[in-house]
Every structure is written in C-alpha cells, then in structure tokens.
MARMARPA-597422 format. One record per atom (N, C-alpha, C): residue number from 1; residue in one letter; atom name; x, y, z. Coordinates in steps of 0.001 Angstrom, whole numbers, plus 524288, in hexadecimal, padded with zeros to 5 digits. Layout:
N
<k NUM	r A	a CA	east X	north Y	up Z>
...
***
This chain:
131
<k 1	r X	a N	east A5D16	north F804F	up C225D>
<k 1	r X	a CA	east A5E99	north F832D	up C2703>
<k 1	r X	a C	east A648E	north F83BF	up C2719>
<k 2	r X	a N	east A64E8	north F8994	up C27F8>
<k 2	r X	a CA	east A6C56	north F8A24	up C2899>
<k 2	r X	a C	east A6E10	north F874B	up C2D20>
<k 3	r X	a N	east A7239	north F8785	up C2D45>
<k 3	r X	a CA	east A7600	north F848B	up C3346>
<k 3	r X	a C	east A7587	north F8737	up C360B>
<k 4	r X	a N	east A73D0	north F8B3C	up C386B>
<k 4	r X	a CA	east A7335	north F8E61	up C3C3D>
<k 4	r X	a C	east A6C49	north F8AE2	up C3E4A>
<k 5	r X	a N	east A69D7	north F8CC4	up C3B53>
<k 5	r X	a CA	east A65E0	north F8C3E	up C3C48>
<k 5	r X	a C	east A64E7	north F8358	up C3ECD>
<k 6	r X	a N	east A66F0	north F80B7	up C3CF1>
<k 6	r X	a CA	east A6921	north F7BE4	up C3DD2>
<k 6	r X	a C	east A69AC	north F7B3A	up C4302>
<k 7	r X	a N	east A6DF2	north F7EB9	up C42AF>
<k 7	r X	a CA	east A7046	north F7EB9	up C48D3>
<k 7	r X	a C	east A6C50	north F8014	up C4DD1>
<k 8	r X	a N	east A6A7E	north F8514	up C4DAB>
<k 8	r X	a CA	east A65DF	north F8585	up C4F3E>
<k 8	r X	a C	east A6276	north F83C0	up C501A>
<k 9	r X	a N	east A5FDB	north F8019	up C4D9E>
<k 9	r X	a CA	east A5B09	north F7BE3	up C4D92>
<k 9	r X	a C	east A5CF1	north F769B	up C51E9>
<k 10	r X	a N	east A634C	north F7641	up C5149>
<k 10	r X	a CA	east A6633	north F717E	up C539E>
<k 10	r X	a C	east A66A3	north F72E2	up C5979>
<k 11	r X	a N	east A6659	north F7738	up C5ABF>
<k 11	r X	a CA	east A6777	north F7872	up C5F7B>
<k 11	r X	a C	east A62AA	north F7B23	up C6281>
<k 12	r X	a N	east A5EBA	north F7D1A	up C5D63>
<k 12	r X	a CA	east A5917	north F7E7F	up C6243>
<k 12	r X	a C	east A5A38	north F8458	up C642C>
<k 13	r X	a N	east A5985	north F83E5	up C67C8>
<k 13	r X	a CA	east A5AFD	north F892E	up C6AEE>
<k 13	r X	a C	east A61D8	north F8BEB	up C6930>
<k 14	r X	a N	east A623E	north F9180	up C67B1>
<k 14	r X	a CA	east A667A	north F93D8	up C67E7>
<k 14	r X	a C	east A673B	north F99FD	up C6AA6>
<k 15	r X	a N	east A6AF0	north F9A0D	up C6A79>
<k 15	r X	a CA	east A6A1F	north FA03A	up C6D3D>
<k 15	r X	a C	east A6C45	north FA536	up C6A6B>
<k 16	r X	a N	east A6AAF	north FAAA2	up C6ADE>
<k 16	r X	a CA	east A6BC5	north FAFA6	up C67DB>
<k 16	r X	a C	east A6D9E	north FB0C3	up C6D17>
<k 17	r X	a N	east A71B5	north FB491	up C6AA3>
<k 17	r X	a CA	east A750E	north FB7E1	up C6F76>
<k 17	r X	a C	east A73DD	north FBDC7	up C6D4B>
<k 18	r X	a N	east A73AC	north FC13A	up C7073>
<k 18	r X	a CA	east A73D4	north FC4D6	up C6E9C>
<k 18	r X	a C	east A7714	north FC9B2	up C722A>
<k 19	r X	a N	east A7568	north FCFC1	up C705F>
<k 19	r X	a CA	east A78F2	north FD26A	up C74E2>
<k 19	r X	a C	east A74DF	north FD5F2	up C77A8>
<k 20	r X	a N	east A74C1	north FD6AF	up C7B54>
<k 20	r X	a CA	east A7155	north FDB0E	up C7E7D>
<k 20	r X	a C	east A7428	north FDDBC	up C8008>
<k 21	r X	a N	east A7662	north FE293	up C804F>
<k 21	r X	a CA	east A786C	north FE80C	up C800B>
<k 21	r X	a C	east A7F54	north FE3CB	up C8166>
<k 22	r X	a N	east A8139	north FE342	up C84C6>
<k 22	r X	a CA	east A8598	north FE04C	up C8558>
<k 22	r X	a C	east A84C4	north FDD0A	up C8866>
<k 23	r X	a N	east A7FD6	north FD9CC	up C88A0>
<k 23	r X	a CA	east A7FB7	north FD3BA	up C8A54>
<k 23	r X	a C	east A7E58	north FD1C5	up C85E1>
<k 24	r X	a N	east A80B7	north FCC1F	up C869E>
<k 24	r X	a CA	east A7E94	north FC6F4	up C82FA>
<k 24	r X	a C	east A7804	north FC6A8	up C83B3>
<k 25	r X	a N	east A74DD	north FC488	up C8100>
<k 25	r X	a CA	east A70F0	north FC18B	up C82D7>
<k 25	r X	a C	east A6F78	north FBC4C	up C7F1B>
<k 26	r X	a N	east A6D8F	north FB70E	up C805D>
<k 26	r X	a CA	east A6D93	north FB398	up C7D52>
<k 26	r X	a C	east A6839	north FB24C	up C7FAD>
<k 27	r X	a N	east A657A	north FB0B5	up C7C0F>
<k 27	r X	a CA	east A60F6	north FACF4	up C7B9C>
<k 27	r X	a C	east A609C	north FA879	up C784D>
<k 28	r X	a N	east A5C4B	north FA590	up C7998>
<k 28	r X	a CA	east A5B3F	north F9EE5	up C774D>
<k 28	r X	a C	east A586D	north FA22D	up C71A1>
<k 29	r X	a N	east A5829	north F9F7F	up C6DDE>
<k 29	r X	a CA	east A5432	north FA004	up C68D4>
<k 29	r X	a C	east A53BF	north F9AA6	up C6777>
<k 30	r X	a N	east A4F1B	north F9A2F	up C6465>
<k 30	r X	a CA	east A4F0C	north F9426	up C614B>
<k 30	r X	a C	east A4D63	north F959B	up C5DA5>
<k 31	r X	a N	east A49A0	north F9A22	up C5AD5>
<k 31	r X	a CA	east A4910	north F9A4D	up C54C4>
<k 31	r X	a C	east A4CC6	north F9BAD	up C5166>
<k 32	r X	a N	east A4C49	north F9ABE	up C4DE7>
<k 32	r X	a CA	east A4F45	north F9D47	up C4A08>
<k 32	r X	a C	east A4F10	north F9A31	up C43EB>
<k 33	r X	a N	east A4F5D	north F9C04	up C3EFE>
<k 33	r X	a CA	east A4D7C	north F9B8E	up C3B33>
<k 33	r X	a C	east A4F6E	north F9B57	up C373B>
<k 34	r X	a N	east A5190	north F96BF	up C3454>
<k 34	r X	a CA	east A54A3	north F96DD	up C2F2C>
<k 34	r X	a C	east A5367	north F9844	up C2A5D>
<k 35	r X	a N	east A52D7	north F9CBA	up C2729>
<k 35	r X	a CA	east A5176	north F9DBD	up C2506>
<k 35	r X	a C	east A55F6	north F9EC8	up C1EF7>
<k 36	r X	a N	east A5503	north F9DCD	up C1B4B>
<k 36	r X	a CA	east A58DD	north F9E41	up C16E3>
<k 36	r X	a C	east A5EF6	north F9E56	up C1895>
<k 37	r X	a N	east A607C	north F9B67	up C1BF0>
<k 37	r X	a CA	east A658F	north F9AB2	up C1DD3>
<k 37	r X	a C	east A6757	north F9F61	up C2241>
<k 38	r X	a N	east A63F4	north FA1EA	up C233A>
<k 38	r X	a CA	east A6497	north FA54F	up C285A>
<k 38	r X	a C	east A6032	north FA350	up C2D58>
<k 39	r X	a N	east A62DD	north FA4DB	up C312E>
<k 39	r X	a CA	east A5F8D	north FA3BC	up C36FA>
<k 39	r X	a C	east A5E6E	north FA6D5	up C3980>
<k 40	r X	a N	east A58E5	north FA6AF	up C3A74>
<k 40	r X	a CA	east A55E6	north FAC55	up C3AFE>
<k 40	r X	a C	east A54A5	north FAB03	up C42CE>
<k 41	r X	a N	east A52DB	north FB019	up C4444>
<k 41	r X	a CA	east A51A8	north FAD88	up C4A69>
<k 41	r X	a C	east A4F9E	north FB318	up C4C7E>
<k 42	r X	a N	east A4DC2	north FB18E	up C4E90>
<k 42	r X	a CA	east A47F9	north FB395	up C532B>
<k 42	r X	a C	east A47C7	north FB76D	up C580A>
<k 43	r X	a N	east A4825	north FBB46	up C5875>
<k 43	r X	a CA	east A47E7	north FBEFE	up C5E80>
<k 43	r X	a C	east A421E	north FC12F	up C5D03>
<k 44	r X	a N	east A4229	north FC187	up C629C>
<k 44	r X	a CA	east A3BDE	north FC340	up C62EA>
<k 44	r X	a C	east A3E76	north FCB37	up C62E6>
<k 45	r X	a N	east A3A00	north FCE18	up C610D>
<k 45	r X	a CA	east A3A64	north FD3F1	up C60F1>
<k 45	r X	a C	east A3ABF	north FD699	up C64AB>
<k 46	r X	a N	east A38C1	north FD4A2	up C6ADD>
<k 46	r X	a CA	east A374A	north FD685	up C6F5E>
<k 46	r X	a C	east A3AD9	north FD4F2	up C733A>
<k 47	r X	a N	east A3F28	north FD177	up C70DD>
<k 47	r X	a CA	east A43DC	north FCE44	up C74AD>
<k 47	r X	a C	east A492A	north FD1B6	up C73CA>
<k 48	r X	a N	east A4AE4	north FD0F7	up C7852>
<k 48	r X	a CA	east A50C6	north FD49C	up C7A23>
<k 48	r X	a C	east A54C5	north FD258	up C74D3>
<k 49	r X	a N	east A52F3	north FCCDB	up C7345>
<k 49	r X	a CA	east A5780	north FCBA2	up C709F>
<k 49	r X	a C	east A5835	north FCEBF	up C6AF4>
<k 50	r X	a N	east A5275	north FD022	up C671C>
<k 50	r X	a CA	east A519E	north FD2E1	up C6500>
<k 50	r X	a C	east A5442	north FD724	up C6378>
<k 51	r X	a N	east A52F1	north FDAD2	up C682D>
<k 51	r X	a CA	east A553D	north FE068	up C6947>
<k 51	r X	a C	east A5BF1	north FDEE2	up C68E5>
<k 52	r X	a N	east A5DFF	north FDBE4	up C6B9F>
<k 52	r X	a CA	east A6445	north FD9CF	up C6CAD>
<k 52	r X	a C	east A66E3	north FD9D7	up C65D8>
<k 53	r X	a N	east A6284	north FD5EA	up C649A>
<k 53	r X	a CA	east A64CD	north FD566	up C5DF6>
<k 53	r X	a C	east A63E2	north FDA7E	up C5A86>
<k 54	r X	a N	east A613A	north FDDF3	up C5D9E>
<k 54	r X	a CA	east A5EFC	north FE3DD	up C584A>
<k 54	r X	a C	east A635C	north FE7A6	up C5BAC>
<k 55	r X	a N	east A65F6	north FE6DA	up C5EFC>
<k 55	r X	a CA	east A6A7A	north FE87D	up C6260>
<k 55	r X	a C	east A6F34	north FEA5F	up C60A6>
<k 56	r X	a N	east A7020	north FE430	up C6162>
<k 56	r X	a CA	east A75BD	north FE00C	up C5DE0>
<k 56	r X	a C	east A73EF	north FDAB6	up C5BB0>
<k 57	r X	a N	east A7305	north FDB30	up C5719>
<k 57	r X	a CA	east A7278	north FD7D2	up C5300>
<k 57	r X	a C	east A7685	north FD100	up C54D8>
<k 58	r X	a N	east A7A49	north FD3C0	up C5618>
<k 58	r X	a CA	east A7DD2	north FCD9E	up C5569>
<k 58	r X	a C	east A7D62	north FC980	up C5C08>
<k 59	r X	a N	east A7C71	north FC5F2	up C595D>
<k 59	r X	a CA	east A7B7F	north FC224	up C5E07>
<k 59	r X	a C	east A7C7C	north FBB78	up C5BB9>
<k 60	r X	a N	east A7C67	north FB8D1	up C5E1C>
<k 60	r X	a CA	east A7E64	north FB2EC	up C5E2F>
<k 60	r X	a C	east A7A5B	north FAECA	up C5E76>
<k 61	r X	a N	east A7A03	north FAA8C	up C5BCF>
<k 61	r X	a CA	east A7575	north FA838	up C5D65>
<k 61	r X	a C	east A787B	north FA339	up C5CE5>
<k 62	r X	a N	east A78A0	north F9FBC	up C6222>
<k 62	r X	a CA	east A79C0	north F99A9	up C6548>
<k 62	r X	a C	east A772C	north F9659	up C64D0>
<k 63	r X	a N	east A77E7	north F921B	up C6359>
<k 63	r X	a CA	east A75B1	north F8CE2	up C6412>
<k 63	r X	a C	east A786D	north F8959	up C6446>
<k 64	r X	a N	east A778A	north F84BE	up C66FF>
<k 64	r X	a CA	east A798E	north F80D0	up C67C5>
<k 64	r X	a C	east A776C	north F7BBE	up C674C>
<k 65	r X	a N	east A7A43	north F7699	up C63D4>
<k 65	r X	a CA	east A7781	north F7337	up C6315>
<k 65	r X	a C	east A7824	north F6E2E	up C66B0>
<k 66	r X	a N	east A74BA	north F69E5	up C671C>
<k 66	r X	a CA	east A75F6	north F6645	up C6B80>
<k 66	r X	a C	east A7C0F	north F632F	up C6AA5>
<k 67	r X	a N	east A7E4C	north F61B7	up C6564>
<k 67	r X	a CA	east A8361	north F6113	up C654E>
<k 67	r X	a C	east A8689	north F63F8	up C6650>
<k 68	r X	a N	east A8654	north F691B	up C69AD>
<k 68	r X	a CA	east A8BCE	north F6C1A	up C6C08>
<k 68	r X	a C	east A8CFD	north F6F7B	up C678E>
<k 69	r X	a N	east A8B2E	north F707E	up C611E>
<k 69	r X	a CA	east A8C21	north F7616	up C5D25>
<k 69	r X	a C	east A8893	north F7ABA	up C5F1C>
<k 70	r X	a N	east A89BE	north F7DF4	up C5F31>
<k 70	r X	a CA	east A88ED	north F8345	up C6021>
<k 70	r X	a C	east A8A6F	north F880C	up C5C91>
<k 71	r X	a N	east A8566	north F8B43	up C5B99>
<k 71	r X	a CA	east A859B	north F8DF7	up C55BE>
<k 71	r X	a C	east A864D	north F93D5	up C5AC2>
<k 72	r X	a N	east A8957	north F9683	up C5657>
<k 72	r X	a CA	east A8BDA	north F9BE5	up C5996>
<k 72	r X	a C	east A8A97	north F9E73	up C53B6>
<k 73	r X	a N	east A83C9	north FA041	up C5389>
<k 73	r X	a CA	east A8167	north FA503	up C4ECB>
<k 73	r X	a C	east A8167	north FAAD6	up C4FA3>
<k 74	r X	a N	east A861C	north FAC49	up C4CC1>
<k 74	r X	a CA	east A8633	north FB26B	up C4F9A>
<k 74	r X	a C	east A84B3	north FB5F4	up C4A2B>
<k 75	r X	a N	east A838E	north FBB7D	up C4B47>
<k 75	r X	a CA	east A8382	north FBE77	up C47D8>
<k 75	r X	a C	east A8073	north FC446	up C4A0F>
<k 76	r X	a N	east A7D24	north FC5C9	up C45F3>
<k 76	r X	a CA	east A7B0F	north FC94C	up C45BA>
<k 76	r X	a C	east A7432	north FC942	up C4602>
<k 77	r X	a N	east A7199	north FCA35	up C4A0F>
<k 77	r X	a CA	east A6C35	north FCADE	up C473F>
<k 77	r X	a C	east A690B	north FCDD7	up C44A6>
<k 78	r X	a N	east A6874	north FCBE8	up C4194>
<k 78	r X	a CA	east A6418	north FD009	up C3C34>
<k 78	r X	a C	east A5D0E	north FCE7C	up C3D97>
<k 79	r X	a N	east A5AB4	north FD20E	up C3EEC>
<k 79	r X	a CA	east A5437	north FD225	up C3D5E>
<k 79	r X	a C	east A539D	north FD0B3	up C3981>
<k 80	r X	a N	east A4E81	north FCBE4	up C36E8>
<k 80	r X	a CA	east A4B3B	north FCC7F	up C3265>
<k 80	r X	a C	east A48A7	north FCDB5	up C3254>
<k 81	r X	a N	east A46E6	north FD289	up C2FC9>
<k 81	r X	a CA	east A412F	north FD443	up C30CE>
<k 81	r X	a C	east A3DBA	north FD15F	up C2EC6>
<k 82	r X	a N	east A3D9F	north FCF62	up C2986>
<k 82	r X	a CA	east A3AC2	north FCAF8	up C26E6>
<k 82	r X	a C	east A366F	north FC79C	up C2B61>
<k 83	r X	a N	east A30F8	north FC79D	up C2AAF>
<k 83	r X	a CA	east A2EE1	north FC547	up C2D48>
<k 83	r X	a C	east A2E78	north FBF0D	up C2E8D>
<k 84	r X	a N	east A30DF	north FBE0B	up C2735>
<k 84	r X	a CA	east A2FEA	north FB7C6	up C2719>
<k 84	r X	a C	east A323D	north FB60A	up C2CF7>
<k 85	r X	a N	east A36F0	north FB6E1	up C2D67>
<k 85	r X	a CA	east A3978	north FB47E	up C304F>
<k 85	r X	a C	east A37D1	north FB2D3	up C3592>
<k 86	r X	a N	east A3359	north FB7AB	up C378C>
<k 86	r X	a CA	east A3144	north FB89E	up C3E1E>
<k 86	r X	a C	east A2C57	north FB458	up C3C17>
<k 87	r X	a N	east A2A4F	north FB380	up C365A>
<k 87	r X	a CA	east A2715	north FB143	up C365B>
<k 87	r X	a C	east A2A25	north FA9E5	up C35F7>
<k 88	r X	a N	east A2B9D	north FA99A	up C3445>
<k 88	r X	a CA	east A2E3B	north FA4FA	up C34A0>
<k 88	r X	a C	east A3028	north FA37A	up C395D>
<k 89	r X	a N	east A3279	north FA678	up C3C0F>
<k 89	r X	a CA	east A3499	north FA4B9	up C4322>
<k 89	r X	a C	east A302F	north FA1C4	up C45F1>
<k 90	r X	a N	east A2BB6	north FA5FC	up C44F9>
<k 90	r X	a CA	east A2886	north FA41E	up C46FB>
<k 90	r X	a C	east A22D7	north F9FB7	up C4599>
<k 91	r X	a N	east A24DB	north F9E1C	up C409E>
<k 91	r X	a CA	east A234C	north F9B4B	up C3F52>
<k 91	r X	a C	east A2448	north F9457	up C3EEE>
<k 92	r X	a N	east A2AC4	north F967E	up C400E>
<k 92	r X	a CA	east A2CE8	north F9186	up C4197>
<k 92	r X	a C	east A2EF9	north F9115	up C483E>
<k 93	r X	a N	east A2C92	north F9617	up C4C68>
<k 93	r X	a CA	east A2D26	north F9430	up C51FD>
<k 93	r X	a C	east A28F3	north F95B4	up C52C8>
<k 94	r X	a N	east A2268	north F9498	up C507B>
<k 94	r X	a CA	east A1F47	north F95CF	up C53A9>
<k 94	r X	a C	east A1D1E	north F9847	up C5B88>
<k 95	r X	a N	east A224C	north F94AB	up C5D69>
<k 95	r X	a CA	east A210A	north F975C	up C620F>
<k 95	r X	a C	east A21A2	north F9DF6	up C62B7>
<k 96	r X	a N	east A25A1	north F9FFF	up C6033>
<k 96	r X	a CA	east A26A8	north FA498	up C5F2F>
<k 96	r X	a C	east A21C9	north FA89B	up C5CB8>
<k 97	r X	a N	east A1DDD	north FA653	up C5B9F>
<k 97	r X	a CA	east A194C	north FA8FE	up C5ADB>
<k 97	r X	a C	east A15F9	north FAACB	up C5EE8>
<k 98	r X	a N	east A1689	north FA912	up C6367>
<k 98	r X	a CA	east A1529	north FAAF1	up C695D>
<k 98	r X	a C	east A189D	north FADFC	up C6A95>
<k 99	r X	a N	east A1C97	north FAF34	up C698F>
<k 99	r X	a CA	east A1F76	north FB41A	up C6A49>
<k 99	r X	a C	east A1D14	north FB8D1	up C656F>
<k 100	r X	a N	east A1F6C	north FB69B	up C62EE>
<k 100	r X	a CA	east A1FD3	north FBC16	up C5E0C>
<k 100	r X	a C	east A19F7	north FBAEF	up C59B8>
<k 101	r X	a N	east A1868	north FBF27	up C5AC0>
<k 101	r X	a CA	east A1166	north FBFFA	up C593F>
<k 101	r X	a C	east A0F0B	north FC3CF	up C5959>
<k 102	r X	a N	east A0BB2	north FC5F4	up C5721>
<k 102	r X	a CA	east A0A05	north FCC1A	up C5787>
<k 102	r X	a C	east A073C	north FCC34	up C5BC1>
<k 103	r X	a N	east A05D6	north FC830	up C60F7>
<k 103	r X	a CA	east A01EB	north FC8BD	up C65DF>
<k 103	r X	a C	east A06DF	north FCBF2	up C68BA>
<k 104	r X	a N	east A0ACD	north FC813	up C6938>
<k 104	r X	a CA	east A112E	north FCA0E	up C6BE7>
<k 104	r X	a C	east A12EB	north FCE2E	up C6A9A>
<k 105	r X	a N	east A12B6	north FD026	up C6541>
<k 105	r X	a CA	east A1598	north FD5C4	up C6197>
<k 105	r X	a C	east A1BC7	north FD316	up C6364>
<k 106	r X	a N	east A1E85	north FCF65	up C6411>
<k 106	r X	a CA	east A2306	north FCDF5	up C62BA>
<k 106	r X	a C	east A23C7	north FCA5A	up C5E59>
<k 107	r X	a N	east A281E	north FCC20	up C5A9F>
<k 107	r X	a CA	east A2B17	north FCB5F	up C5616>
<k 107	r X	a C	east A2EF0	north FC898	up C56E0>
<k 108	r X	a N	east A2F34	north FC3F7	up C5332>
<k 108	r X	a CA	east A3563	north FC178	up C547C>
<k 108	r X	a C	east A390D	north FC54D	up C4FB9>
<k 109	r X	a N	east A3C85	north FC661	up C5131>
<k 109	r X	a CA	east A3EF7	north FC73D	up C4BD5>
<k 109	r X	a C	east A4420	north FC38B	up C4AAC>
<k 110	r X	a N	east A449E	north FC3B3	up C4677>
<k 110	r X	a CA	east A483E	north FBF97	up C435A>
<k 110	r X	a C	east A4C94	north FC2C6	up C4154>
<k 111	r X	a N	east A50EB	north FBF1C	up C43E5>
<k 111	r X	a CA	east A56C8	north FBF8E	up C4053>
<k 111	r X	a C	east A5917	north FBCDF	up C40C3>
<k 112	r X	a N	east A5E98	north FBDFB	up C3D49>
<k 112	r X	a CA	east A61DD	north FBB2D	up C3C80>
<k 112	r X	a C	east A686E	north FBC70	up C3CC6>
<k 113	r X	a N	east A6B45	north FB9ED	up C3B06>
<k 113	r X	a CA	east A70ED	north FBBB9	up C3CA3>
<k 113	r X	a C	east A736E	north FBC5C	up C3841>
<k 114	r X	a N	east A75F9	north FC064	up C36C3>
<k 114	r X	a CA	east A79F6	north FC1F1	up C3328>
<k 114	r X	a C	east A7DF5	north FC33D	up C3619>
<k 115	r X	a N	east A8360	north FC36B	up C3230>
<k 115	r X	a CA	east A890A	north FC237	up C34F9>
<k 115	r X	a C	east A8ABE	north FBF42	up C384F>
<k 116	r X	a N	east A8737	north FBB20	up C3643>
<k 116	r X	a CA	east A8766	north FB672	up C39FA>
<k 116	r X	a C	east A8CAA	north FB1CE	up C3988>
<k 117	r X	a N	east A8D27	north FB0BD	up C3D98>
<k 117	r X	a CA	east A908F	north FAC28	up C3C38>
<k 117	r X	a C	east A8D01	north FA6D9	up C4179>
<k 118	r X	a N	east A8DCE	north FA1CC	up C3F8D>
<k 118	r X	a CA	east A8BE3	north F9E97	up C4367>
<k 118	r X	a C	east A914D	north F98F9	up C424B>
<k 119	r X	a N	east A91FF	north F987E	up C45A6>
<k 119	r X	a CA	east A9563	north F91D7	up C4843>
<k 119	r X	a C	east A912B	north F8F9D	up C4B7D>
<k 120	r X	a N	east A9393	north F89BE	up C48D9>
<k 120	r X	a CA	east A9328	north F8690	up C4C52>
<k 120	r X	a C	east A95AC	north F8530	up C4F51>
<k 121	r X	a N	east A954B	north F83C5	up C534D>
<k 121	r X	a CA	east A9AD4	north F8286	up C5667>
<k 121	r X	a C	east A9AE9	north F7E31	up C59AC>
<k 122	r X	a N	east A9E0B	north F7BAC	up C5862>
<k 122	r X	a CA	east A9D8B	north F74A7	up C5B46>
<k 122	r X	a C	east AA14B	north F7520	up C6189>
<k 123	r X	a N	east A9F60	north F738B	up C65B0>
<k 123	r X	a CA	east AA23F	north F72A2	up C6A83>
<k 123	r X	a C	east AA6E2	north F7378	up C6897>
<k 124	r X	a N	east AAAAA	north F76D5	up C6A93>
<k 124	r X	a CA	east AB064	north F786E	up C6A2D>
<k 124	r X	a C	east AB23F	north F7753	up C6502>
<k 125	r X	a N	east AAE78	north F7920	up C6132>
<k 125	r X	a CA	east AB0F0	north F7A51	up C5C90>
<k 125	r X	a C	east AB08E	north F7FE5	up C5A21>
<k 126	r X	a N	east AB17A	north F7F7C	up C5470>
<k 126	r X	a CA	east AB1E3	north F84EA	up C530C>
<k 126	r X	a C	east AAD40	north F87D6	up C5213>
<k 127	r X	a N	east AAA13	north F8461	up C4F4A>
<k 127	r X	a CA	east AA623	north F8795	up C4C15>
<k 127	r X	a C	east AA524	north F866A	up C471A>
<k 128	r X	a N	east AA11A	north F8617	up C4269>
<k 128	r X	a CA	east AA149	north F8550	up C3E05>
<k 128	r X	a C	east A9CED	north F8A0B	up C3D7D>
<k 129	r X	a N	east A9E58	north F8D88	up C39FE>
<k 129	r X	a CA	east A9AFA	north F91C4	up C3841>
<k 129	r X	a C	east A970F	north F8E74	up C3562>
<k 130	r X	a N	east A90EA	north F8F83	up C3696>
<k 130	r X	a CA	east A8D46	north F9061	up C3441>
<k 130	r X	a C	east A8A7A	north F9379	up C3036>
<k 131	r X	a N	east A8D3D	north F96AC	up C2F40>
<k 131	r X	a CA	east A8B7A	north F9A84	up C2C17>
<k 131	r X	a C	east A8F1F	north F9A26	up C25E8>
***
C-alpha cells in the first residue's frame, strides 16, 4: 500500500471537496482503493458530486489522523472506465452493494487523481510531500 493510501486507513473517514458552479461543497468518503501504487475512490453516478467532478475535474481530498497529521490530496479527477475497479470497490465494501446494483440502476464509478501533489502536514509545520 502507497502512503497515501496508509494515511487513509489511519484516519478512517476523509473528505473530497469539490466545486459547484462557484460554491465549495465537501463531503465524508471512507472507500477508497490501493491499487498498483495509485488510489482509486468511489462516487455514486446519480450523486451531485459526480456531475461536480465531470464539471471541474480538480478537487481536494482531507483527512486527518488521531495524532494531529493531516493529508492535503489535491489534483485532478480522471474516470476509469475499467470495470475491475467498480468490481473490486465493491467487493471489498460490500455494504456498497445495496446501493449500486442492477435492482437500483446506480453505478459507482471509479477514479483517481493525476497532477497530483499530497503533504503531510504535522500541527504548525510544513509538510512532507507524499508523492
């Protein structure tokens, strides 16, 4: 597992920011998926956040761990179309199968971040790039 993905697991819950025409909007996420040294992650097809990222691509994703580091993951989001990936999400968050199912006709789709940069960042310090 990359250090991104580390970090993530250490802290549980993180959040995606994104933009809605010229407001912020942020939500909680907890999946997300290490895969060959990239970290893959989850919007459902039928959610505002979706549309936000097929919009404007670039958005931020927060987490914070119980020792006071805090990861600041910014970049770009890219679609995979590749199925493995929607099949793997949901193979490793089963609950997510009560959402996304052909009874529902909702799709998670999967991406990831290019032009990314990620820090860590310790209480009133600088930062150590992750990437």
């Amino acid at each position: 597992m990359n250090k991104i993905g580390s970090f993530l697991n250490e802290a549980g819950v993180f959040y995606l920011a994104t933009v809605d025409g010229d407001q912020p909007r942020l939500r909680p996420l907890g999946m997300h998926l290490s895969i060959d040294d990239v970290e893959y992650f989850g919007v459902g097809d039928f959610k505002a956040v979706y549309r936000q990222l097929l919009a404007n691509p670039k958005c931020e994703i927060v987490a914070a761990k119980p020792n006071g580091h805090w990861l600041r993951y910014t970049g770009k989001a890219v679609f995979d179309d590749d199925p493995k990936y929607a099949e793997i999400a949901l193979k490793d968050s089963p609950n997510l199968k009560d959402i996304y199912n052909e009874e529902t006709g909702h799709k998670i789709m999967i991406f990831h971040l290019e032009d990314a940069t990620a820090v860590d960042i310790e209480i009133m310090g600088e930062g150590e790039s992750l990437l």
